[in-house]
C-alpha positions as CSV (number, residue, x, y, z in Angstrom):
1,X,-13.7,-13.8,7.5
2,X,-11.8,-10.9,8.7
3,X,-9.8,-12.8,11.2
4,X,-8.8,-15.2,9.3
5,X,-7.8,-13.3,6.5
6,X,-5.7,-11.2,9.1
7,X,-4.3,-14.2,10.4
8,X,-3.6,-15.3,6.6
9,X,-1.6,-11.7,5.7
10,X,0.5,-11.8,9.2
11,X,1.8,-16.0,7.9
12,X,2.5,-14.5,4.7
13,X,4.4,-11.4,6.2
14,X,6.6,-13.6,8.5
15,X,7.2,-15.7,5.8
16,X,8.7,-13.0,3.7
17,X,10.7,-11.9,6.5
18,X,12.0,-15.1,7.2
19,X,13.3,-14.8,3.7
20,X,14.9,-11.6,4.4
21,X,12.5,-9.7,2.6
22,X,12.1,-5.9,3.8
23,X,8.2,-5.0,4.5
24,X,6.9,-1.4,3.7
25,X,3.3,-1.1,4.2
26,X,1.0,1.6,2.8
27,X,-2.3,2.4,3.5
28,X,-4.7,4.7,2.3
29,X,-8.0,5.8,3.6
30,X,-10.1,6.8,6.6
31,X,-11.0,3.0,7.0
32,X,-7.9,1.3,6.1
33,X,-6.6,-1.4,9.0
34,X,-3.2,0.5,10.3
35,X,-2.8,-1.6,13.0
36,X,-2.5,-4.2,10.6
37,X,-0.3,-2.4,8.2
38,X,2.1,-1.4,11.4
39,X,2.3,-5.3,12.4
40,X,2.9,-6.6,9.0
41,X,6.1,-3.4,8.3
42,X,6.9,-4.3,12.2
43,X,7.4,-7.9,11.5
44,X,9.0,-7.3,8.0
45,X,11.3,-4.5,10.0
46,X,10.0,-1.8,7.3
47,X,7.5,0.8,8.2
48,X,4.1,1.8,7.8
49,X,2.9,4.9,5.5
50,X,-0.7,5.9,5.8
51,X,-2.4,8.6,3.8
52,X,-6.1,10.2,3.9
53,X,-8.0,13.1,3.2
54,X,-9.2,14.6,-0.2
55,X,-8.2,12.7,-4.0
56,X,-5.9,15.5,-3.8
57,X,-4.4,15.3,-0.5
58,X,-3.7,11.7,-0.4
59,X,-2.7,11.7,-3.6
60,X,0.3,14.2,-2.6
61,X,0.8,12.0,0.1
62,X,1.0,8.7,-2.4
63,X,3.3,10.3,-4.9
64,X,5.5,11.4,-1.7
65,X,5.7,8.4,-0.3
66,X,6.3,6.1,-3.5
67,X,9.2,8.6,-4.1
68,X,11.0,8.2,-0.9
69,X,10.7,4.5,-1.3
70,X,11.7,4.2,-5.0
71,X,14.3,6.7,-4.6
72,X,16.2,4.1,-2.3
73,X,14.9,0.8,-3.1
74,X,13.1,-2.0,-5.8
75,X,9.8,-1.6,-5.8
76,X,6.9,-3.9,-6.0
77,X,3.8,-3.2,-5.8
78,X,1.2,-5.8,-5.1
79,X,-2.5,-6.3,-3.9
């Protein structure tokens, strides 16, 4: 269920920042769970990147946002 699959992601995102791992969260869509995504960059002390709108749009937004974060940091994506 939803809750408990939330409750699952916010274990797992402690538990990477208990390791020291740095969180950054990114979202994309109208119905995408921000709040989620803010707690789980909040608790990892990253931060939260959302993008919408048109294939185009957010793909702008994507291609931005990957290049701040790769431009300064490992990347890894997962799902």
């Amino acid at each position: 269920d939803e809750t408990g699959g939330n409750a699952y992601t916010l274990e797992r995102a402690q538990a990477a920042a208990d390791a020291g791992i740095r969180i950054f969260a990114v979202s994309v869509g109208v119905g995408a769970n921000q709040s989620l995504m803010q707690q789980i960059a909040d608790i990892g002390h990253g931060e939260h990147f959302h993008a919408e709108g048109t294939i185009e749009e957010y793909s702008a937004q994507l291609a931005a946002i990957f290049r701040r974060l790769g431009g300064t940091r490992p990347v890894e994506l997962i799902h």
